[in-house]
C-alpha positions in Angstrom: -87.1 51.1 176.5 -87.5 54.1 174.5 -90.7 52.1 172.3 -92.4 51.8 175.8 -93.0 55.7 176.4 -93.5 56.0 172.2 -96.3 58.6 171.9 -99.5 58.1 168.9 -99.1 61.8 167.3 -102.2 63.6 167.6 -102.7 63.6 163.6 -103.0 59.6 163.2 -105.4 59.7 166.0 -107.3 62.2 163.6 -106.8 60.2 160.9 -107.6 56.9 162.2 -111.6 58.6 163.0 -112.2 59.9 159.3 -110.7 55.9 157.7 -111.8 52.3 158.2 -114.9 51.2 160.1 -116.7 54.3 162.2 -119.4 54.8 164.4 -122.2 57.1 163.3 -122.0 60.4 164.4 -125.4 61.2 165.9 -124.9 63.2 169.0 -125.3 67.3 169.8 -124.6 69.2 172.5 -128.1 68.7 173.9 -127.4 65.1 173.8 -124.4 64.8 175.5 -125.3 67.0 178.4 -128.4 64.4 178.6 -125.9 61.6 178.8 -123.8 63.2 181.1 -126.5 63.4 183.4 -128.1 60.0 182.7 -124.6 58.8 183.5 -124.3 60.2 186.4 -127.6 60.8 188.0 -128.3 57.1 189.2 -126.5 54.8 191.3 -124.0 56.8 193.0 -126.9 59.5 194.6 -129.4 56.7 195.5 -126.9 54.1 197.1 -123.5 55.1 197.6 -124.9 58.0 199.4 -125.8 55.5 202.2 -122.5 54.6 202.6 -120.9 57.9 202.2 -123.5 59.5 204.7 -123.6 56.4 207.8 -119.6 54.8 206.6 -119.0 50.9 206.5 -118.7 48.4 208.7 -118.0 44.7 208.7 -120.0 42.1 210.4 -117.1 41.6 212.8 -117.1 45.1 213.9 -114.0 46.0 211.7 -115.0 50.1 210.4 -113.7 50.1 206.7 -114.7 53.6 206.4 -116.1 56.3 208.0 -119.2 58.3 207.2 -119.6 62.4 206.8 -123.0 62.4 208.3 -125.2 65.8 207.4 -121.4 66.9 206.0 -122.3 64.9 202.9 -122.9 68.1 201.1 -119.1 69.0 201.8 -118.0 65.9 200.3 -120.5 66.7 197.1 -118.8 70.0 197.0 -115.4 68.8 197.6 -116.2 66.5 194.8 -117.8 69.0 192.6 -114.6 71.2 192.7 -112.2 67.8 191.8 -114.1 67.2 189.2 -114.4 70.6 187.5 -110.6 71.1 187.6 -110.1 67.0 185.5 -113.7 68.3 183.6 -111.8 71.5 182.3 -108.9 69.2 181.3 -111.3 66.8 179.5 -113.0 69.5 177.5 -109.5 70.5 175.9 -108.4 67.0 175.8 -111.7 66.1 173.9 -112.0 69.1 171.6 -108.5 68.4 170.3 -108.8 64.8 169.9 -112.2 63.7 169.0 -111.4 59.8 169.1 -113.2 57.0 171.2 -111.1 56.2 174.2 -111.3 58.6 176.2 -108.7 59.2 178.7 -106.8 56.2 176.6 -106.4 58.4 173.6 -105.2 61.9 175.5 -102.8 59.6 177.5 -101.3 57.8 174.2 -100.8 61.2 172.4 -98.7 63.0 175.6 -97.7 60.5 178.1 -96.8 57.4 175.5 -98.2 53.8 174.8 -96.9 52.2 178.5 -98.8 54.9 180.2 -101.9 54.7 177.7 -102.1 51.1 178.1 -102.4 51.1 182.0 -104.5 53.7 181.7 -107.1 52.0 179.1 -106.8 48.8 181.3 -107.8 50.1 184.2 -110.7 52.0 182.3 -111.9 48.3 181.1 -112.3 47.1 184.5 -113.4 50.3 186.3 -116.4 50.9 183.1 -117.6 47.3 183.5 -117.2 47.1 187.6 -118.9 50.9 187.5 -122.3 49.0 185.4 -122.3 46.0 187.8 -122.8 48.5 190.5 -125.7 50.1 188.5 -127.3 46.7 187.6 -127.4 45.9 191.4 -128.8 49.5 192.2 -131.2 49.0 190.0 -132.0 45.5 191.2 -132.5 47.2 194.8 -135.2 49.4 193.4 -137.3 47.0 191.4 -137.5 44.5 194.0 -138.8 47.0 196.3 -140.8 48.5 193.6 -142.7 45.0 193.2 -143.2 44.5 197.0 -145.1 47.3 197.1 -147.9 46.1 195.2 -147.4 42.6 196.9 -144.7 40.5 194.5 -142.1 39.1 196.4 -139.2 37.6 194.8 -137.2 35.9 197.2 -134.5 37.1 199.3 -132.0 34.6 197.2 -132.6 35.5 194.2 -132.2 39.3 195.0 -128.7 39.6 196.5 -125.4 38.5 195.8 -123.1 36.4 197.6 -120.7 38.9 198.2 -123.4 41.3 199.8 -124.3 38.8 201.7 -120.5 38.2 202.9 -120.0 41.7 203.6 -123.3 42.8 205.0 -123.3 44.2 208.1 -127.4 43.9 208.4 -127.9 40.8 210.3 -131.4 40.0 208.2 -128.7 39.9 204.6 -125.8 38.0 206.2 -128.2 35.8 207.4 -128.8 34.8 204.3 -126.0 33.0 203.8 -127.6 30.2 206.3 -130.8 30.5 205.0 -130.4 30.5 201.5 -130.7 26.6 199.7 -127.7 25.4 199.2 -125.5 23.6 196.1 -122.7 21.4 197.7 -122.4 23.1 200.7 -122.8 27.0 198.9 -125.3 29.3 199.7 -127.4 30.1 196.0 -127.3 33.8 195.8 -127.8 35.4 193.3 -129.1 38.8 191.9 -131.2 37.5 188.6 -132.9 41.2 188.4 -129.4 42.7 188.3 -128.4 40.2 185.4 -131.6 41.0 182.9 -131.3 44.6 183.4 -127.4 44.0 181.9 -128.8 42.0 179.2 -131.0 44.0 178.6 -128.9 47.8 178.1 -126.1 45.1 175.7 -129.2 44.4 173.5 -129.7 48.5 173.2 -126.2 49.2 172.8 -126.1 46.3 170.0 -128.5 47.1 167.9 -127.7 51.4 167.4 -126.0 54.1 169.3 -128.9 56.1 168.2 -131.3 53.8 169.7 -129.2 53.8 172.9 -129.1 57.3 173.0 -133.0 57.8 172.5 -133.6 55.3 175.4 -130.6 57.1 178.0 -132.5 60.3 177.2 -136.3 58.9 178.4 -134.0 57.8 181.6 -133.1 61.0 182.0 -136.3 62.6 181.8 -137.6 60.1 184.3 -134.6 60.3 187.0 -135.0 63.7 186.9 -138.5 63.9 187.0 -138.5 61.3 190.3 -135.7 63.6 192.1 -138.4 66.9 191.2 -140.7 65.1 192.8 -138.1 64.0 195.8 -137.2 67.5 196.4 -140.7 69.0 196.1 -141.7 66.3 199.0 -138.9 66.2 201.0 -138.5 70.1 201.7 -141.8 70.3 203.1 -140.6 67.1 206.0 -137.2 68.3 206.9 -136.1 67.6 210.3 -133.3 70.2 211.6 -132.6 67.7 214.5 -131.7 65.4 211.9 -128.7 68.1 210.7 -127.0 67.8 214.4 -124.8 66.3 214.5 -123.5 68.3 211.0 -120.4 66.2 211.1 -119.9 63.2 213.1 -116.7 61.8 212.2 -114.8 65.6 211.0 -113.2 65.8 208.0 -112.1 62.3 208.2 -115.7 61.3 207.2 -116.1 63.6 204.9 -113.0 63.0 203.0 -114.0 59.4 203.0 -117.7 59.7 201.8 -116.6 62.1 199.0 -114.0 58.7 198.2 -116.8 56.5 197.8 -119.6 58.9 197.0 -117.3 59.7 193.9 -118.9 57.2 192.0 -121.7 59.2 191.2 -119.5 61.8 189.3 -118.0 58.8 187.2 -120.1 59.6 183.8 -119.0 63.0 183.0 -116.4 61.6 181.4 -117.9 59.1 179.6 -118.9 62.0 177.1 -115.3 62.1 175.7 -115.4 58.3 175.3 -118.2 59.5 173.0 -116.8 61.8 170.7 -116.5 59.5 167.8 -119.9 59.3 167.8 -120.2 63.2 168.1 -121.2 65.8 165.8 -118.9 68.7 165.9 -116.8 67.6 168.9 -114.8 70.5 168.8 -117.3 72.6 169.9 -119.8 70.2 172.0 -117.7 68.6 173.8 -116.9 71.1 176.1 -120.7 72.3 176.3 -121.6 68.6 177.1 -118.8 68.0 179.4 -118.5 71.4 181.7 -122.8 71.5 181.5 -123.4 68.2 182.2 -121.1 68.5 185.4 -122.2 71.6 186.8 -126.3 70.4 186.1 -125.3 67.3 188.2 -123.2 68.9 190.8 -126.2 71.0 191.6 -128.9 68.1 191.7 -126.1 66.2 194.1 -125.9 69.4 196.6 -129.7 70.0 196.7 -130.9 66.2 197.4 -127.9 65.5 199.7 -129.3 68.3 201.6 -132.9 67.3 201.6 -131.8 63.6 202.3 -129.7 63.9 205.5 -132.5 66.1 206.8 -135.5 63.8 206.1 -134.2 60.6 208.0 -131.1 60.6 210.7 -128.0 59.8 208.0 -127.8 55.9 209.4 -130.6 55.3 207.6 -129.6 56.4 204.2 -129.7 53.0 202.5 -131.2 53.0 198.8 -130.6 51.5 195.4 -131.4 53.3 191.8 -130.8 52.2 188.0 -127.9 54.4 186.1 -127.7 54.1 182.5 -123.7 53.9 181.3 -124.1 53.5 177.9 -121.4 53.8 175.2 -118.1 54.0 177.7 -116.7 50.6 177.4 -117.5 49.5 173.8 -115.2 52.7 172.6 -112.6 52.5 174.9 -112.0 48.9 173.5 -112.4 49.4 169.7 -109.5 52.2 170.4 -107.1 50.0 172.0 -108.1 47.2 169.5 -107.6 49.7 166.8 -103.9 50.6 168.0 -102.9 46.4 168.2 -102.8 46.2 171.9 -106.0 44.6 171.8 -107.0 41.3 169.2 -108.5 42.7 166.5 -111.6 40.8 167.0 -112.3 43.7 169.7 -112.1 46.6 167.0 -115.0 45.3 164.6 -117.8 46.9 163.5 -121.2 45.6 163.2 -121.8 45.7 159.2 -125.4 46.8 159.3 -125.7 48.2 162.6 -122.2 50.1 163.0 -122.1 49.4 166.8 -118.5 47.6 168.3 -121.3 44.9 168.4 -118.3 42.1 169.4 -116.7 43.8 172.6 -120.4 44.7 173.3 -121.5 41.6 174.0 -118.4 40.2 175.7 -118.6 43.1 178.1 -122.1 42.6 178.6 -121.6 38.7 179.6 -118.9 39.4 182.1 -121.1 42.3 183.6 -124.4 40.4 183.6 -121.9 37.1 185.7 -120.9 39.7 188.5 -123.6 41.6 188.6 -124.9 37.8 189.8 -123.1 37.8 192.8 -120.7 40.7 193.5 -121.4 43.4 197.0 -121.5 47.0 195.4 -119.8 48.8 197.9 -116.5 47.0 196.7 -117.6 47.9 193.1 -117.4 51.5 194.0 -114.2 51.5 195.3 -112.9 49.1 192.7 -114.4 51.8 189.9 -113.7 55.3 192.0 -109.7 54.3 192.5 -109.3 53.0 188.4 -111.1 56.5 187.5 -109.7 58.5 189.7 -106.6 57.7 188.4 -107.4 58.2 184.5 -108.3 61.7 185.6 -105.6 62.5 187.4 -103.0 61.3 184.0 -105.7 63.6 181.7 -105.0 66.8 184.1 -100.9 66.1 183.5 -101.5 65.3 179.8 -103.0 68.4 179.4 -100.3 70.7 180.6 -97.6 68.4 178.9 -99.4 68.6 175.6 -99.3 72.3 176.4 -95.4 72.2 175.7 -94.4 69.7 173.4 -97.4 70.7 170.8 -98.0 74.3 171.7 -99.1 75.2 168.0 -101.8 72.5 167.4 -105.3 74.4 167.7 -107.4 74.2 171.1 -111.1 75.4 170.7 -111.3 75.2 174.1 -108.3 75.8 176.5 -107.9 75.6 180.1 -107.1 78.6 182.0 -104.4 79.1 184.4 -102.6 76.2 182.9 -100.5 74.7 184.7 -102.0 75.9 188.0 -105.2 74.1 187.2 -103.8 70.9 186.1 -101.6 70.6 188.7 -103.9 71.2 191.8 -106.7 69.0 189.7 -103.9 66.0 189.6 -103.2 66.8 193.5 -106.9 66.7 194.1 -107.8 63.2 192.7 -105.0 61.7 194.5 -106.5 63.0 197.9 -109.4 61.6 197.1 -107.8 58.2 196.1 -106.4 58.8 199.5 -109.2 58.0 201.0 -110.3 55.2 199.7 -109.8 51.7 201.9 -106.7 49.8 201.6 -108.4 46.8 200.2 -109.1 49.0 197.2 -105.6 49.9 196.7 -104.3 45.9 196.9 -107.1 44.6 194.6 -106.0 47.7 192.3 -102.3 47.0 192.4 -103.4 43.2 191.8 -105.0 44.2 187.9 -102.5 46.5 187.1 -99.8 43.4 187.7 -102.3 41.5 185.4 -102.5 44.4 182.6 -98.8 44.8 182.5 -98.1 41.1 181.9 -100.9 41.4 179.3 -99.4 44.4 177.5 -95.5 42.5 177.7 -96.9 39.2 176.4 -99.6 40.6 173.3 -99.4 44.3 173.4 -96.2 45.1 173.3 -95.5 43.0 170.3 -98.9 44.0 168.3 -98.7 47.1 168.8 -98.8 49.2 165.2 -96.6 51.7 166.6 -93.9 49.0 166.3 -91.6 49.2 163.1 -93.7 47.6 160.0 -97.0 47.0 161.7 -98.5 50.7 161.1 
């Protein structure tokens, strides 16, 4: 029983980033706040704002959730202060343990190998369910980008089948009569989403450097369209639109900021990242703590400028998100520790990119971006996160005590007070997520654990004579 909770001491995970096949370390400061932002800024402000601001509700009339109305700023600011208190975590985390993984790696080195495993499971599916969501925002924006200058792709070949299921908009559910059929089953599927996936796997194959050059012309653009949102928007503000502030009390606003979560997701995708880092002990916490606060700002601003432009029922939009570099690292770390096949931990030879897990990951995105509803993305990707952050914010403090010596460049103040409240403060949010989220989540975790028991456990090099 005792092998179960075995923690990976902090100096082989040091170790293991300076031997054996590495990933180029390309990335500043300046480049991680950049794909902080590009990570975040995206799919979460443009769509799962709609569903945050006006709630969810089924074509039978069921409500799944309920919206905060003009009190979506709360929910940003709610969400702003959860994530600084896991951000500060991060940053010391990070700075002491520059290793792909993220969460995986701080978990393995405090908590031990049963809680690092659940933990880097769930981060598999959350990082791969969190890009299907941004291929099928992005898919919403191009289609309505073409019909603008008259192309029309149709309505099939656009949406899912599980938006369609799930729709509460009688012209999308109605698809699933209208759409041709293949022995008996409506044919919907999102091609647009699909080719945008292939399309980010052929960037993260080829370089990180490459990647990193093309997240940061995102950036530049997503921020530049939001400029131009804001400039526009202030100047057509309707007050009435603000009344009422909060429709559903802080019941809907809990419940947005549970969904509307997702657009916080990428901050810490900078400390899946560090391998790939120069300096991490110092940039990490620049990229990490500046990344968060930029975003948190941009989130307050155009949540404000959005609920007052349109009444908050009509806040329904879709917007690409580039996630770049979370996945592939998280893998080559478990793969690199034997609780993955090994076949998940190589190395391109002339590229240096984990160019095998890339393209697996990018296949079983591309297939649900196909056909999958986003809103169950979200909550599928907020609860799996959510829960990473909350193990990081109790690593931290426990790290605090049994390692007290080791050297932090950056250490979290009021430790534990911060760690604890930060913990407290993700599970609130989780709490507010729908029950369906919680069973499908219970439902992997049973899947991991038999995973880890039947391979894992046995692989791992933790295990006597397999270091």
């Amino acid at each position: 029983m005792s092998q179960l909770f075995q923690r990976k001491p902090i100096a082989v995970l040091m170790d293991e980033a300076e031997r054996g096949p590495s990933l180029k370390r390309v990335m500043g400061a300046g480049d991680l706040i950049m794909l902080a932002i590009g990570a975040v800024i995206g799919a979460g402000i443009f769509s799962s704002i709609g569903t945050a601001a006006a709630g969810e509700v089924l074509p039978s009339g069921e409500v799944v959730r309920y919206g905060a109305g003009p009190a979506l700023v709360l929910s940003f600011v709610l969400l702003g202060f959860v994530c600084g208190l896991a951000a500060l975590c991060y940053a010391e985390l990070a700075a002491m343990i520059p290793q792909a993984g993220s969460a995986y790696a701080y978990s393995y080195a405090t908590l031990g190998e049963l809680i690092a495993w659940i933990i880097g499971w769930d981060l598999i599916l959350e990082y791969a369910v969190g890009n299907i969501a941004v291929a099928i925002a992005w898919s919403g924006y191009f289609a309505s980008l073409i019909s603008a200058v008259g192309i029309h792709f149709p309505d099939y070949l656009t949406h899912g089948y599980r938006t369609a299921l799930f729709s509460a908009d009688p012209a999308i559910h109605g698809l699933l009569d209208t759409a041709p059929k293949i022995a008996g089953v409506p044919f919907l599927l999102n091609v647009p989403a699909f080719v945008i996936v292939m399309l980010i796997t052929w960037l993260l194959y080829i370089g990180v450097k490459e990647s990193v050059r093309a997240n940061n012309i995102m950036v530049v653009v997503k921020l530049l369209v939001l400029g131009l949102f804001v400039a526009v928007g202030l100047a057509h503000i309707n007050t009435d639109n603000f009344v009422p502030f909060a429709p559903n009390g802080w019941r809907g606003i809990h419940q947005g900021a549970a969904i509307v979560f997702f657009a916080y997701i990428g901050f810490d995708a900078i400390s899946t990242a560090a391998e790939e880092t120069r300096n991490p002990q110092r940039n990490m916490p620049i990229g990490i703590l500046g990344g968060l606060a930029i975003c948190t700002l941009i989130y307050v601003v155009v949540g404000i400028v959005a609920t007052g432009l349109v009444p908050y029922q009509q806040l329904k939009a879709a917007d690409p998100l580039a996630q770049a570099l979370q996945l592939a690292g998280l893998q080559t770390a478990m793969a690199r520790d034997g609780l993955l096949p090994q076949w998940a931990a190589k190395v391109h030879p002339k590229y240096r990119t984990p160019h095998v897990t890339t393209v697996v990951t990018g296949l079983v995105v591309g297939v649900g971006a196909l056909f999958m509803d986003e809103n169950e993305i979200y909550d599928l990707t907020n609860i799996g996160t959510l829960s990473a952050f909350a193990i990081v914010c109790v690593g931290v403090a426990l790290l605090r005590r049994v390692d007290p010596d080791r050297p932090r460049p950056f250490r979290v103040p009021l430790l534990p007070i911060v760690s604890t409240i930060g913990a407290a403060s993700c599970l609130y949010v989780m709490y507010g997520l729908p029950r369906t989220a919680w069973e499908r989540f219970g439902v992997w975790l049973v899947i991991g654990l038999l995973l880890y028991f039947v391979y894992g456990f046995r692989h791992s090099k933790l295990r006597p004579g397999r270091a």
